[in-house]
C-alpha positions, -999 to 999 in steps of 0.1 A, spaced: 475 16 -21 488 -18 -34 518 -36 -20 532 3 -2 531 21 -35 503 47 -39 482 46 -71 459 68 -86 433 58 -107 395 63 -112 370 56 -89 350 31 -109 387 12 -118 396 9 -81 360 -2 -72 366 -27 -97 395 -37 -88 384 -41 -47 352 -57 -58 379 -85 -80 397 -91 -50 369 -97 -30 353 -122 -53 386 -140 -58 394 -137 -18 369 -173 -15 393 -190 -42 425 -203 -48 431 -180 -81 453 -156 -83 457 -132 -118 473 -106 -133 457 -76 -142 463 -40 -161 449 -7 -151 454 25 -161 469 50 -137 479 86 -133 516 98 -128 524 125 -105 535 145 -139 494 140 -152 501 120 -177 486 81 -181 499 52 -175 495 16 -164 500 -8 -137 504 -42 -132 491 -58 -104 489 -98 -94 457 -101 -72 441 -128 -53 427 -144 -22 455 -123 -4 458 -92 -15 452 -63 7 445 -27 -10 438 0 4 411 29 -16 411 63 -3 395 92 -21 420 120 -31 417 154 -40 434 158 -76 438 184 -100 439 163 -131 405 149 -149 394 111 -138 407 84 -151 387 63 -171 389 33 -193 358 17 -198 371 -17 -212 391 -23 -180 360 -14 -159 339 -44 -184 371 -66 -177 367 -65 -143 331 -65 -143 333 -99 -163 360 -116 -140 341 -108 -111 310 -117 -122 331 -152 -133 342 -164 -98 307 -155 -86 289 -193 -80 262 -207 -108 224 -201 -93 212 -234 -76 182 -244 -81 160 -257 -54 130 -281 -57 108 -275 -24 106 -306 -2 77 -316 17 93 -300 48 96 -266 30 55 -266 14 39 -251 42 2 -243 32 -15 -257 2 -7 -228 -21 27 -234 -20 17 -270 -24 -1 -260 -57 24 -242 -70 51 -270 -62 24 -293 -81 19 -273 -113 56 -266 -116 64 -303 -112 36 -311 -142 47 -284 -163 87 -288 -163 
């Protein structure tokens, strides 16, 4: 369910879709996106919705007597746009306060004399 209108889609496409919304709910970014959806008649079609930090769907499983829907470049969109508001790795350099025995110590040396 997005904005009162009921949509029916795969379930990989609206876990997608959730898991976009929930990356983009800790930004300021707000998109357009394009999935595929099925008409009461069976046949396909597709939607148009503007996500972002806002947006409140609802996913609820539904019986249904036509086959899945499923578009597997949508599925890699949304995998990439996700994975795109996700923060870059950190990395962390172990203070003295942090090395608590010597092997940790060791390690913290060697790694500082190699890199």
């Amino acid at each position: 369910m997005y904005a009162g209108t009921k949509l029916l889609t795969g379930d990989d496409i609206a876990i997608g879709v959730l898991r976009y919304c929930e990356a983009l709910a800790g930004s300021v970014v707000a998109e357009v996106i394009e999935i595929p959806v099925r008409k009461a008649d069976g046949s396909l079609s597709r939607a148009t919705l503007l996500v972002g930090p806002t947006s409140q769907m609802v996913a609820e499983d539904v019986e249904s007597e036509w086959d899945e829907v499923i578009d597997l470049d949508v599925m890699r969109r949304l995998g990439e746009r996700t994975r795109a508001q996700q923060p870059v790795a950190a990395i962390h350099y172990p203070s003295e306060d942090d090395i608590e025995d010597e092997a940790l110590a060791d390690a913290a040396d060697r790694w500082d004399s190699e890199y």
